[in-house]
C-alpha positions in Angstrom: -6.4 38.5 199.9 -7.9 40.7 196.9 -10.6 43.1 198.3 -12.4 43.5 195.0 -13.0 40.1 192.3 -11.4 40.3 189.3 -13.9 38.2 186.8 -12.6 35.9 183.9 -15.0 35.8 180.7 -17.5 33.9 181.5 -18.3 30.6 180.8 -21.7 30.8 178.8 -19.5 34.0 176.6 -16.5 31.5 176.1 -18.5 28.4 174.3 -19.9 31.5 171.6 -16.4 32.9 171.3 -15.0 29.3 170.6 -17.4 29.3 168.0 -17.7 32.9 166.5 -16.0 35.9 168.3 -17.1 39.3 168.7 -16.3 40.2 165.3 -18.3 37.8 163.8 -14.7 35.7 162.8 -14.3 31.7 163.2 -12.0 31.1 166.3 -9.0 29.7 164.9 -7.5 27.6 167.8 -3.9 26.3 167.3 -1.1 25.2 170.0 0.9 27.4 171.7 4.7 27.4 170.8 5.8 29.6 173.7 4.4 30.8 176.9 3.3 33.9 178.9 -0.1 34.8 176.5 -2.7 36.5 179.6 -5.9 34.0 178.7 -8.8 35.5 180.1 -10.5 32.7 180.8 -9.1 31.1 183.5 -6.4 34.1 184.3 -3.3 33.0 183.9 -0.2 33.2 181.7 -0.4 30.2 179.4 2.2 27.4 178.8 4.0 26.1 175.6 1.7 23.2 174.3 -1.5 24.8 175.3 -4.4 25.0 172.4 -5.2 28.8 172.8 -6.9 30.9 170.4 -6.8 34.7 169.7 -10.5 36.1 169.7 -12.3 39.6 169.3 -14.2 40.6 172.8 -16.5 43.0 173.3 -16.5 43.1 177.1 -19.2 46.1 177.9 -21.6 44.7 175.0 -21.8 41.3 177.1 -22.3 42.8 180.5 -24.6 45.2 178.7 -26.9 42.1 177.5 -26.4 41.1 181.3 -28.0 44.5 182.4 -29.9 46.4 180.4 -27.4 48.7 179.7 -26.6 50.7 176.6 -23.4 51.5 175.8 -23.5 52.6 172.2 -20.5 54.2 171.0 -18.4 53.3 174.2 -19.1 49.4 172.8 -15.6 48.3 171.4 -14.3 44.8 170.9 -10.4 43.9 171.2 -8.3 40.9 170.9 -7.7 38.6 174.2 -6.4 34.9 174.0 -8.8 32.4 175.2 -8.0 28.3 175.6 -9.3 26.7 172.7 -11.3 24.2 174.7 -12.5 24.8 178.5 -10.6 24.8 181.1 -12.8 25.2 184.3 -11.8 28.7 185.1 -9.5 30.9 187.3 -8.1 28.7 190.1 -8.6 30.3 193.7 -5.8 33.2 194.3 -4.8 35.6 196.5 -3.2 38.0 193.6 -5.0 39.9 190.9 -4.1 38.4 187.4 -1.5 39.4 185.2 0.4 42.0 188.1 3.6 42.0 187.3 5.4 45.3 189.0 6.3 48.2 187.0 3.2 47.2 184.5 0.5 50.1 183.4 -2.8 49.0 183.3 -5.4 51.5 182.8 -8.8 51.4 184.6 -11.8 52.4 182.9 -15.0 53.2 185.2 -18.0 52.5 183.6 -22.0 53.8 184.6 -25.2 51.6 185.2 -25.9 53.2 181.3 -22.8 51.5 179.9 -21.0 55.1 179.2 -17.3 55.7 180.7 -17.3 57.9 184.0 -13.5 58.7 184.3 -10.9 56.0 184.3 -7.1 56.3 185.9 -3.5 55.0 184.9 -1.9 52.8 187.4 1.5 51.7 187.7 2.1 48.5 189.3 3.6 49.1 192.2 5.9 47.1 194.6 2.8 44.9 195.8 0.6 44.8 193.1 -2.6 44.0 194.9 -2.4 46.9 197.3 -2.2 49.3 194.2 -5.3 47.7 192.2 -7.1 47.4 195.8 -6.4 51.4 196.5 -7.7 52.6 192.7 -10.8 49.9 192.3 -11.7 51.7 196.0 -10.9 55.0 194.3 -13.2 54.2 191.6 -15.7 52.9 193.6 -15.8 55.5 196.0 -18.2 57.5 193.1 -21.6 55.9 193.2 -22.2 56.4 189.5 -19.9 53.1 188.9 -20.9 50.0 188.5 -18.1 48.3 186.2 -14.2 48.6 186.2 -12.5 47.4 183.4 -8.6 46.5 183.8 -6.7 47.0 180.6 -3.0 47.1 179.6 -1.5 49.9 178.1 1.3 48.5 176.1 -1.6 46.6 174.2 -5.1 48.2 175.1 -5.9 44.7 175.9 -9.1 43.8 178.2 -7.6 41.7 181.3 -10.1 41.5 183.4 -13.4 43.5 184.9 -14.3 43.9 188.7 -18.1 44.5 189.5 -19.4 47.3 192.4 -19.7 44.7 195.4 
């Protein structure tokens, strides 16, 4: 069992994005031809035959509405694939999404304010959700964060963020 929650997009952030993104774009939904996109929504690898979309996200700008917070220049928006229509969310599991071993993912740490405390590179190891487990209790070890944010590194792509518990 995961010690920390990785959290999807959520669902009220997913009916604007299916609309307008975070770039102020149209979503353009259209069907899948292969598999193996991460969608964010319900955190999984997606199936040929899916309608999926490719939207801009500004994850720290939404939990910054959520909070308060004020991220300013630390505020950036990326591309993530979404399902063009809901889907209900992540199903219960016991793995953190998208570990695959041997994949970098970089986790940024992130202040009550919104601004980037320190991050870390992590290399997937053997059993993936003993290495996320031992750098989200790294990062949460410092009382100034509140927010992790799991990217990859081949991509810079937002996968997922874990709350302080």
């Amino acid at each position: 069992m995961n010690t920390y929650f990785a959290r999807p997009i959520a669902p009220s952030a997913l009916a604007r994005l299916r609309v307008t993104d975070d770039a102020g774009r149209a979503c353009v939904p259209y069907t899948a031809t292969d598999g193996g996109h991460p969608l964010r929504c319900c955190l999984r690898l997606s199936e040929p035959g899916e309608r999926i979309a490719l939207v801009s996200y500004a994850p720290l700008r939404r939990w910054a509405a959520e909070t308060g917070a004020t991220p300013g220049a630390y505020d950036e928006q990326g591309p993530v694939f979404i399902h063009a229509e809901d889907c209900g969310g992540p199903a219960p599991s016991e793995e953190y999404p998208f570990s695959r071993t041997g994949a970098l993912r970089t986790l940024r740490r992130y202040d009550t304010a919104g601004r980037i405390v320190g991050g870390r590179l992590l290399e997937l190891p053997e059993t993936p959700a003993e290495g996320f487990d031992k750098a989200l209790a790294e990062a949460f070890a410092d009382p100034a964060v509140a927010l992790v944010h799991v990217r990859a590194v081949e991509y810079g792509c937002f996968h997922f963020e874990v709350r302080r518990p």
